[in-house]
N, C-alpha and C positions, 0 to 999 in steps of 0.2 A: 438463589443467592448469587449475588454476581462480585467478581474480583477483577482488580480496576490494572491493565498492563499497561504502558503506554500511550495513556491517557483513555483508552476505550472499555469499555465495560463488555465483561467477559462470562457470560453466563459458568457457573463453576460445573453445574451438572450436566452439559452439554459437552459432546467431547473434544477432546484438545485439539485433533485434526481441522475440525471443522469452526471451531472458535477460534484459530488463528487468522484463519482467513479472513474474520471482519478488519484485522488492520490493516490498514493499508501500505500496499507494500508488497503483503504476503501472500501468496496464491496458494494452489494446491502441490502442489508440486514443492515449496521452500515448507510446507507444511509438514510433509510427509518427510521432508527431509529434518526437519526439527526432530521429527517425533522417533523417525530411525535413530539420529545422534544419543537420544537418551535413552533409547528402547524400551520405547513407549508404544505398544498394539495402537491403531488406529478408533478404538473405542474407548479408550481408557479418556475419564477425564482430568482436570483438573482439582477436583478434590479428594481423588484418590491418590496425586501424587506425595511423596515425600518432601519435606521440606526443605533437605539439603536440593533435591531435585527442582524443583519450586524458585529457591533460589541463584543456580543454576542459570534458569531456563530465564528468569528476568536478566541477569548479569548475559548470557546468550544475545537477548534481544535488546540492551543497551549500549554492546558493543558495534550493532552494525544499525545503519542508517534507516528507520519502518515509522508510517506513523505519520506524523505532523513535521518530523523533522525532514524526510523526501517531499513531501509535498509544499514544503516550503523553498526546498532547494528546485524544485520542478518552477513552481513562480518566478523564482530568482532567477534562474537561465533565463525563461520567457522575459522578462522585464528587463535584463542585460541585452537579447537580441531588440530590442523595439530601441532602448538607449540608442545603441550601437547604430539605429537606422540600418539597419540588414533587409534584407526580402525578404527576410521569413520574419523579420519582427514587425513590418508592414502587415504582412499578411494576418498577421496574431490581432495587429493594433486595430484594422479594420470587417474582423471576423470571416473573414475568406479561409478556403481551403492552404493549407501548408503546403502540403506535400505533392503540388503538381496535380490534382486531383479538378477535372474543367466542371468550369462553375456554369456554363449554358443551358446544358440540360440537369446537370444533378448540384448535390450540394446546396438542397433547401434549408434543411438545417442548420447549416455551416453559415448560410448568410444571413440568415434571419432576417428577411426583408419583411 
């Protein structure tokens, strides 16, 4: 059975630790820290929590920025540096390295020729 957070689908019998981390956003680490704030074991899952807990833990994760909402704010930087005509928004526009990173020998990937 899956339960739907933040637009991702969240297997219910899988544990909470570990089912946060599909959204994006969230790592292990914001995970652990979730699951400490409600004191929640690291096994425990999702349909064993309470419902006050349950809603909680949504109201938690609509208050701060995870999801489709950062990843759209991640585009929007990017697309403001290339407006902007910056180095680094050249570098985004033409699929090059950012971060100083030489393109001669490495950076196959990055250029996709």
């Amino acid at each position: 059975m899956y339960v739907v957070i933040l637009g991702i689908k969240i297997n219910s019998h899988q544990s909470l630790y570990k089912s946060l981390t599909k959204i994006y956003g969230i790592g292990e680490l914001q995970s652990y820290e979730i699951c400490n704030f409600f004191g929640i074991s690291k096994l425990c899952t999702y349909f064993f929590l309470t419902n006050k807990k349950k809603k909680k833990l949504r109201s938690l994760l609509k208050k701060t920025v995870f999801g489709t909402q950062l990843f759209q704010k991640k585009i929007e930087a990017i697309n403001s540096l290339k407006g902007l005509k910056t180095y680094r928004g050249f570098r985004h526009k033409k699929k090059l390295p950012v971060r100083g990173q030489r393109t001669r020998s490495n950076a196959r990937t990055c250029r996709k020729i």
